[in-house]
NUTI-88866 format. One record per residue (C-alpha): x, y, z. Coordinates in pm, whole numbers. Layout:
// NUTI-88866
X, Y, Z
...
This chain:
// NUTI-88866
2640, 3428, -2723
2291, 3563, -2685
2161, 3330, -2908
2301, 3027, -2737
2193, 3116, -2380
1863, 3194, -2498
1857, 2798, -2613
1955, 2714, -2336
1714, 2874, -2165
1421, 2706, -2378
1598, 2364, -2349
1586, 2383, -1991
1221, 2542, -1893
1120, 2262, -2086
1271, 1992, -1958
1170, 2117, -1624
815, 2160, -1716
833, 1796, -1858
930, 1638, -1509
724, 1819, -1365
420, 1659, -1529
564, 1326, -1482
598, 1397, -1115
239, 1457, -1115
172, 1163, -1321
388, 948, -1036
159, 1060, -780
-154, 1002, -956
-64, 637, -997
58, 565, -655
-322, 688, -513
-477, 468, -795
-270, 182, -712
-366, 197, -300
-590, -92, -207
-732, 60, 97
-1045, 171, -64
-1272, 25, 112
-1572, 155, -125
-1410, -38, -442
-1660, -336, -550
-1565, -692, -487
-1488, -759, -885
-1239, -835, -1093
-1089, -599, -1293
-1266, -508, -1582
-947, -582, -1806
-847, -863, -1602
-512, -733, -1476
-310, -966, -1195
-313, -840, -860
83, -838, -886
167, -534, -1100
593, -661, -1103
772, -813, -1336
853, -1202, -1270
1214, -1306, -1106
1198, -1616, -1302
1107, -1777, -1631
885, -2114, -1476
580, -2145, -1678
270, -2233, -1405
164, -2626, -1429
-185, -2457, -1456
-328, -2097, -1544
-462, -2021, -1202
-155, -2157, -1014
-16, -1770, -998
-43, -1414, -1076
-478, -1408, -971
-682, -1192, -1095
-712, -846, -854
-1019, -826, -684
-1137, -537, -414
-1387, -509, -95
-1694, -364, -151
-1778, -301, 202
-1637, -37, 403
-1406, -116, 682
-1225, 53, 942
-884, 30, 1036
-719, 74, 1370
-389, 29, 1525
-467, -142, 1826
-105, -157, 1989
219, 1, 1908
622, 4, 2013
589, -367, 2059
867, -620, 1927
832, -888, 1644
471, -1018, 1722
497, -1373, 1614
215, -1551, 1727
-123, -1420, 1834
-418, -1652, 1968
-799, -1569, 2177
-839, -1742, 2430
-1113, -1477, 2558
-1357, -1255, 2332
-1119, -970, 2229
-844, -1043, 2445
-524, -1190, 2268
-205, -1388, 2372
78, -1246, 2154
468, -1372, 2167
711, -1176, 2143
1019, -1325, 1962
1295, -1164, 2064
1247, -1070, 2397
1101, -1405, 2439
763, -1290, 2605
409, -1334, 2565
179, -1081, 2640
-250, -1026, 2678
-381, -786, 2447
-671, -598, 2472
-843, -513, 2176
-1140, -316, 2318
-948, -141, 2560
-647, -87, 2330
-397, -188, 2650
-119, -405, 2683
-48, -628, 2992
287, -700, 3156
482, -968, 3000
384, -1310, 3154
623, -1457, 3334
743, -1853, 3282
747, -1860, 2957
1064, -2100, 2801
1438, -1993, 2745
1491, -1915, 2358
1779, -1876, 2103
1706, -1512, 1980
1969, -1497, 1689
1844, -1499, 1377
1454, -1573, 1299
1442, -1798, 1624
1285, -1687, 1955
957, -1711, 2081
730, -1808, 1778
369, -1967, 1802
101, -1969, 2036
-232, -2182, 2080
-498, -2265, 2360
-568, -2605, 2422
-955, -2699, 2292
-1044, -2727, 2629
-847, -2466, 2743
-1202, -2296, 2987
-1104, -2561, 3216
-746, -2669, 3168
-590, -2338, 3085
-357, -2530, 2893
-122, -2302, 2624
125, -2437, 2372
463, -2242, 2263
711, -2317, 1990
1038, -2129, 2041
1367, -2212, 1911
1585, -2415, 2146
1956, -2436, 2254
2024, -2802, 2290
2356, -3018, 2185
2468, -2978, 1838
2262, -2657, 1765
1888, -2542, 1786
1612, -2660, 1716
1242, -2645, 1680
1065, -2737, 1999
694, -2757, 2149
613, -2679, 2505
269, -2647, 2739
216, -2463, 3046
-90, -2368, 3222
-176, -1969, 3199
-222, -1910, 3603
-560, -1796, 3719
-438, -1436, 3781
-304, -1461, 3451
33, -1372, 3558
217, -1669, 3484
259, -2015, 3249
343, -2268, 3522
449, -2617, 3513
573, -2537, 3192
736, -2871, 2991
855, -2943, 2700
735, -3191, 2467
820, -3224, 2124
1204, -3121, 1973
1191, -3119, 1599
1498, -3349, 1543
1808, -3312, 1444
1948, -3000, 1560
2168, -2792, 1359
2412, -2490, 1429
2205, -2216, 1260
1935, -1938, 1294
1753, -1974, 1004
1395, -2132, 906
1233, -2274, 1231
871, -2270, 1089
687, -2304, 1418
347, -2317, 1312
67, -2482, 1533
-317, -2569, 1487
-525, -2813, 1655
-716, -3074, 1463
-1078, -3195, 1594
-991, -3453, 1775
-738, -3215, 1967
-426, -3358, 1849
-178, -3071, 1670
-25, -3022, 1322
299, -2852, 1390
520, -2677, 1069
905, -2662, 1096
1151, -2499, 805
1433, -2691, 656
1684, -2481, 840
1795, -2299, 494
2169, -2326, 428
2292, -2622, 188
2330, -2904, 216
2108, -2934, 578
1794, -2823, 355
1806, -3165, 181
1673, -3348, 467
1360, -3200, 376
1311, -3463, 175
1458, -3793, 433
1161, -3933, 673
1445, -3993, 896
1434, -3608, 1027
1185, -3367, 1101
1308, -3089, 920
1090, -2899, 643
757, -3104, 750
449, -3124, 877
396, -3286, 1205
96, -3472, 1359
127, -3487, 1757
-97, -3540, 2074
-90, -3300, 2337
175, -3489, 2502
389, -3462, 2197
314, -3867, 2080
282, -3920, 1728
-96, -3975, 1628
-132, -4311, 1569
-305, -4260, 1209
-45, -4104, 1100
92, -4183, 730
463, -4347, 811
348, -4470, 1144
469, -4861, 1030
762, -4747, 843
1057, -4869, 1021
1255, -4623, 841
1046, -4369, 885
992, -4120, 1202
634, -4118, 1327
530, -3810, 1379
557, -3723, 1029
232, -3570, 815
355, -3460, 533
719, -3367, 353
935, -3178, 113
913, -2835, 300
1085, -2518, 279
998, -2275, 559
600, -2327, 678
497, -1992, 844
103, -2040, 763
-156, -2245, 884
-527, -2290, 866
-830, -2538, 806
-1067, -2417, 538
-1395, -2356, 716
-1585, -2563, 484
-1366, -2883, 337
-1185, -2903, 609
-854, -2877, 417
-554, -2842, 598
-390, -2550, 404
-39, -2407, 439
188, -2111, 341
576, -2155, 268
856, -1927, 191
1044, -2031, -140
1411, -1897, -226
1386, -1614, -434
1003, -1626, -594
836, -1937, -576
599, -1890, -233
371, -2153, -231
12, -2202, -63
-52, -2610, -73
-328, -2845, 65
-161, -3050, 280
-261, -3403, 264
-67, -3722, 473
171, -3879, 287
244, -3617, 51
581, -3483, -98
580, -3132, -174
946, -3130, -320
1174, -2874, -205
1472, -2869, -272
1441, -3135, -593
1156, -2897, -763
1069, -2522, -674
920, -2194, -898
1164, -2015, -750
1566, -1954, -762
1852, -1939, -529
1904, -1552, -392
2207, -1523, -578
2015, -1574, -902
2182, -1906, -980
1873, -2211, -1081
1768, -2480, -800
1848, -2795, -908
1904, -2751, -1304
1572, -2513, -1261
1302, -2783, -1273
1016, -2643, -1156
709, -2895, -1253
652, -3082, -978
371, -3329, -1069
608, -3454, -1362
890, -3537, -1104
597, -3758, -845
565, -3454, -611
224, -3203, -532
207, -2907, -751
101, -2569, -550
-235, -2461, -551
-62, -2084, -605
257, -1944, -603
404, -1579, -549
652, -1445, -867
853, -1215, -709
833, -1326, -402
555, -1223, -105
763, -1361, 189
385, -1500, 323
377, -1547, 700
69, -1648, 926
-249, -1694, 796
-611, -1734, 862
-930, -1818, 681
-1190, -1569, 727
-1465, -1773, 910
-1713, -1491, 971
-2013, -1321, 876
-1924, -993, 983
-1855, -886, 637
-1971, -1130, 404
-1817, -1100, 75
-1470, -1239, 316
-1594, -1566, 398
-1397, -1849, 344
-1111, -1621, 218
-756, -1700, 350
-594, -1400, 414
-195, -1419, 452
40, -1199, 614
364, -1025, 391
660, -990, 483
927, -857, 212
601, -719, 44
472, -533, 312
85, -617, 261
-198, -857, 376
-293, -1066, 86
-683, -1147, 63
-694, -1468, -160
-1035, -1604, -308
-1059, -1948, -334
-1306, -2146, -569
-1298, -2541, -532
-943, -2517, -455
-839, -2300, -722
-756, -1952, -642
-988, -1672, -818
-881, -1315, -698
-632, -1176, -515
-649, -854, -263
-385, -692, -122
-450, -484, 185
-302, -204, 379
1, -188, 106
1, 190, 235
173, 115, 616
511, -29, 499
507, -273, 780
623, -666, 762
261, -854, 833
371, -1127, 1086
73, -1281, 1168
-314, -1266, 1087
-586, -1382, 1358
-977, -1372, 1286
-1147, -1304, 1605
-1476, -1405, 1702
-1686, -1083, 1620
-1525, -1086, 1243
-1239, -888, 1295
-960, -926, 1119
-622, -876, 1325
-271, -835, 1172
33, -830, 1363
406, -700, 1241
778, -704, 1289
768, -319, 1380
530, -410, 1661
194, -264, 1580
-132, -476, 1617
-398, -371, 1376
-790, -441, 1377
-972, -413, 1054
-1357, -469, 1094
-1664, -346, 922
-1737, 37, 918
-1933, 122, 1209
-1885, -199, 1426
């Protein structure tokens, strides 16, 4: 008996000494692994290791070798980070309309609210601001100034609507009062046609283009079989839409003398567009979209263009099962292959190129919010293909909602769990 509980004894001070080192080991890792070194060089790896360290969800092969899985690059200059506002709701949308001082929905509670960034405060919620359907991902989603907005004051909403037959994505202006108190005279005037009875995929998305007209993103409204009208011109679901500020299609616009087709239409073949921004120097209209289950794609929009969902996707259906027999090259099928795609999946919200000096090494970077991945991906683009990949603040296990450059070079991030972060050069 002696002899077997002195064993046992051995057996077991080694086995605990052995997870003990690997606990160690676990720890070591996870502070290697954090990306918010801000004194790491802008490089890529020296063994040229993918900024995605998981294993793929599916087995697609990419159309080309930079279309996923970039290289992992890191900032070189120092930066600070700041939570700027906190115990919010899901911030949605955020736009300046003065230095430093944001508009931010709220899309739950259906609000929008004035951020201060130097003065860290909040304001009340301002009031006129549209009735919403809350369920689901709807609510209160986008916001955007008018170009001219110094003198007209004008601000555009997209919220998801209650209307006959469903909800639907809808467009609205109003003019923010002079006290700033209010959105009055507030109209509607664009609905995203047809409605359906569901809470899912709204996209919501707005930009202005030069000539002040704006692109507007909607989602395919997920379920099966309503997602296939992503791909009829007949309905503005899972597109991109080209409107004036009175909500009139632009008269350039790529269907406009298709009888068949409805006018307002850009581009199609859609999933769920949460992402939105003009590269600073082509000019490129760029966009982020949720796929099923892997498959997240960042495209170049161009008119015309079929970007087909549901026909072709990298990704799969959430319960595993393959989209469509699994055909995932697009080009072969007549449709736009991704400039990148996300495998597993990012869940990449708003986005903004970094159009800035402020720290150099960012310019012309898009940096995109995550959602299921709970980090801000810094993307390096190089004639359209994409280079490096950075993934910031992967240490906060928030849901990035939205991502604003402001006018001094800061970099401002938005989440579900209602914080507001500023992330700006050391020092400024």
């Amino acid at each position: 008996m002696t002899k077997v509980s002195w064993s046992r004894f051995l057996f077991f001070s080694m086995l605990i000494f052995i997870l003990s080192l690997a606990a160690c080991g676990n720890d070591e890792t996870s502070t290697e692994e954090s990306t918010d070194d801000s004194n790491a060089a802008t490089e890529q790896s020296a063994d040229g290791e993918s900024a995605e360290t998981e294993p793929k969800v599916t087995e697609f092969e990419p159309a080309f070798p930079e279309q996923t899985r970039a290289p992992a690059v890191v900032t070189e200059t120092e930066y600070d980070v700041e939570v700027i506002a906190e115990g919010l709701g899901v911030s949605w949308g955020m736009e300046e309309f003065e230095p430093n001082r944001l508009l931010v929905t709220q899309r739950d509670s259906a609000e929008l609210l004035i951020v201060n960034l130097n003065e860290f405060a909040v304001s009340e919620p301002i009031e006129g601001t549209p009735e919403v359907n809350s369920e689901g991902q709807g609510g209160l989603l986008d916001v955007a100034i008018a170009p001219d907005f110094d003198e007209s004051r004008l601000v555009f909403l997209t919220f998801s609507q209650d209307v006959e037959g469903g909800t639907l994505t809808a467009l609205g202006k109003g003019v923010l009062s002079e006290d700033e108190a209010s959105l009055e005279d507030f109209e509607v005037i664009f609905q995203a046609e047809p409605a359906y009875d569901g809470d899912l995929h709204y996209g919501g998305r707005i930009i202005f283009d030069e000539e002040g007209n704006l692109f507007l993103t909607t989602g395919e409204r997920s379920d099966d079989p309503i997602r296939e009208r992503a791909q009829d011109l007949d309905a503005y679901l899972g597109k991109v839409i080209h409107i004036t500020q009175d909500g009139e299609a632009v008269d350039t616009n790529p269907f406009i003398e298709d009888e068949d087709a409805l006018d307002g239409i850009y581009s199609y073949g859609h999933r769920n567009i949460q992402g939105v921004d003009f590269h600073p120097e082509t000019g490129d209209l760029w966009i982020v979209e949720f796929g099923p289950q892997a498959g997240d794609e960042l495209n170049i929009v161009e008119p015309g263009n079929n970007y087909g969902w549901p026909i072709v996707s990298y990704g799969i259906e959430y319960t595993g099962e393959l989209i469509n027999d699994g055909i995932s090259e697009h080009e072969a099928q007549g449709f736009i292959e991704p400039r990148y795609y996300w495998d597993p999946t990012s869940a990449p919200s708003g986005s903004s190129f970094y159009d800035n000096d402020a720290i150099p090494e960012w310019e012309n970077n898009l940096f995109i919010g995550g959602l299921v991945s709970s980090y801000i991906a810094r993307v390096v683009i190089e004639d359209d293909t994409i280079v490096g990949e950075e993934r910031l603040l992967t240490d906060e296990g928030e849901r990035f909602r939205d991502i604003l450059v402001t006018e001094d070079g800061a970099l401002i991030a938005a989440t579900d769990g209602g914080k507001i972060y500023k992330i700006s050069a050391a020092g400024e």
